[in-house]
C-alpha angles and dihedrals in degrees: 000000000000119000121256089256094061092040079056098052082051102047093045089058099050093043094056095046127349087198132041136207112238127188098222094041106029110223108002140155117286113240123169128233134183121254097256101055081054094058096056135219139222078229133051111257105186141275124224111171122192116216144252094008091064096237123143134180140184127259090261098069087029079068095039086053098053082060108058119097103170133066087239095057093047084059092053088049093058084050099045082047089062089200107206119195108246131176121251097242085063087036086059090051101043087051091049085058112051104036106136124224108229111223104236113249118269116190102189090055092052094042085051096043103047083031091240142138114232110214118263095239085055092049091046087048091056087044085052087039082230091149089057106109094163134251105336111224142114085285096054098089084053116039103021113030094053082058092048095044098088089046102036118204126213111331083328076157098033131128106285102315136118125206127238124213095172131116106187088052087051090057099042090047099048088040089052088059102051096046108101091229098061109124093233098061101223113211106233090231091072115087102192127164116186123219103172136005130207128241096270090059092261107154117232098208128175107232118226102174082068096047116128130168091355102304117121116203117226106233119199105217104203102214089207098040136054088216113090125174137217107247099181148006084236151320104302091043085045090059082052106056088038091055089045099046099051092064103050088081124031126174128151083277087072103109084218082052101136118171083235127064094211088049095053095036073061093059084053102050091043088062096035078059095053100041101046088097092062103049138066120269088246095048090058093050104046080046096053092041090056091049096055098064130081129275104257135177123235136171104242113202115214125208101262101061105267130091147194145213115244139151129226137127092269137012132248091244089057087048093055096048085051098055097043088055105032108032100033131160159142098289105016113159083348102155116206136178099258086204090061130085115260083238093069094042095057094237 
């Protein structure tokens, strides 16, 4: 979510034209770029574009933006940015050029290169491509979602994640964290390498410092907080959790939302169907039997005294009785400094 100054900036400029003369394109729509894209480079830098206010930026302030935590910085950010008003012929243009090629995921070079051991259900999953969910872009909700709905890849319908299938964003991620400037001060004695990320910029890791008889722990690194929690034992357990917890609260923001109950219990089903291989016996059927009931409301009261009323297929308070008893470990939801050594934190 962009912060209320940028939402300002945006609004400003659409309140004062909502088309622009340029000298190129005559009378177009008006679209917004950062100051970078205008420049112009020999090489591609980047476009990330944010729908529906027609405002786009390079990979340098898409970067800058996954590290600001306060509502100041954020309006730094907007400033550092230095949007121009362009019209959308150039827009168009500008996009075309500095579209970057990912480089297709390769296991065995990043294995090599952190000195790590996938596991084996991730690398069965990027055998399956499994972890392709298409060309990211503002398109992709409308082009390429509707086509991956009825095969569903990797948590397409999870609980706030999205999948990478990058290998250049895995580097630059897992480089970012071991540089000593990195904003977040990660301690050396954590070994993460992230594999998704949710739609506030918190990183999903496997853990390898923790990893023990072949089973990796996923790890959730707040960007905006030193405290990160085990999410999983490992990466099985980890696809469970992520297929319960998105259906214990459904609204019309759940990316599986259909109008019609049939037509969402359908989602469901579709990526119950495509994920079964790579879940215990035990987990599909706890899953199937939870898909098949009807949406309810409940009053779910949180810890700290209050509560709210929500709808989904189970509670929180079910999913949590589930995990505890289905997926538990070691270091299940144990929450640790991430600045501090591993030594202090007793992991």
């Amino acid at each position: 979510m962009l912060p209320i100054s940028v939402w300002n900036v945006i609004l400003k400029n659409m309140e004062e034209a909502q088309h622009v003369y340029c000298d190129k394109h005559g009378q177009q729509d008006l679209k917004l770029l950062c100051s970078h894209l205008l420049a112009g480079s020999h090489e591609p830098i980047g476009f990330h574009e944010f729908e529906p206010e027609n405002m786009a930026w390079c990979n340098e302030c898409e970067k800058a933006l996954s590290k600001t935590r306060t509502d100041e910085e954020q309006d730094q950010w907007s400033q550092d940015c230095g949007y121009k008003i362009i019209c959308s012929v150039c827009w168009d243009t500008i996009k075309e050029s500095n579209q970057i090629i990912k480089k297709a995921m390769n296991l065995e070079e990043l294995e090599q290169k952190y000195n790590i051991q996938y596991p084996d259900i991730y690398k069965q999953l990027a055998a399956n491509n499994m972890l392709d969910w298409g060309a990211s872009g503002s398109s992709w909700y409308y082009d390429t979602f509707p086509k991956l709905k009825e095969n569903p890849p990797l948590l397409l319908f999870g609980f706030d994640i999205e999948i990478w299938n990058d290998q250049e964003l895995v580097e630059t991620s897992i480089d970012e964290m071991s540089d000593e400037e990195d904003y977040r001060n990660i301690h050396p004695g954590y070994q993460f390498i992230p594999f998704a990320q949710n739609g506030a910029g918190d990183l999903y890791a496997f853990q390898f410092d923790l990893q023990k008889d072949g089973a990796v722990p996923v790890t959730l690194i707040p960007h905006d907080d030193e405290e990160a929690e085990v999410l999983a034992g490992n990466f099985q357990d980890f696809i469970f959790r992520q297929l319960l917890e998105s259906v214990a609260e459904i609204d019309e923001g759940s990316i599986f939302y259909e109008e019609e109950e049939e037509d969402l219990k359908q989602n469901l089903f579709n990526q119950l169907k495509t994920h079964e291989l790579y879940l215990t016996a035990k987990q599909v059927e706890i899953l199937n039997t939870i898909y098949q009931r009807d949406i309810f409301e409940y009053t779910y009261k949180v810890p700290n005294g209050g509560s709210f009323e929500t709808e989904g297929l189970v509670t929180f308070d079910e999913v949590e009785e589930i995990l505890n008893r289905e997926i538990a470990s070691e270091y299940l939801n144990r929450s640790f400094n991430y600045t501090e050594s591993p030594a202090s934190n007793k992991l």
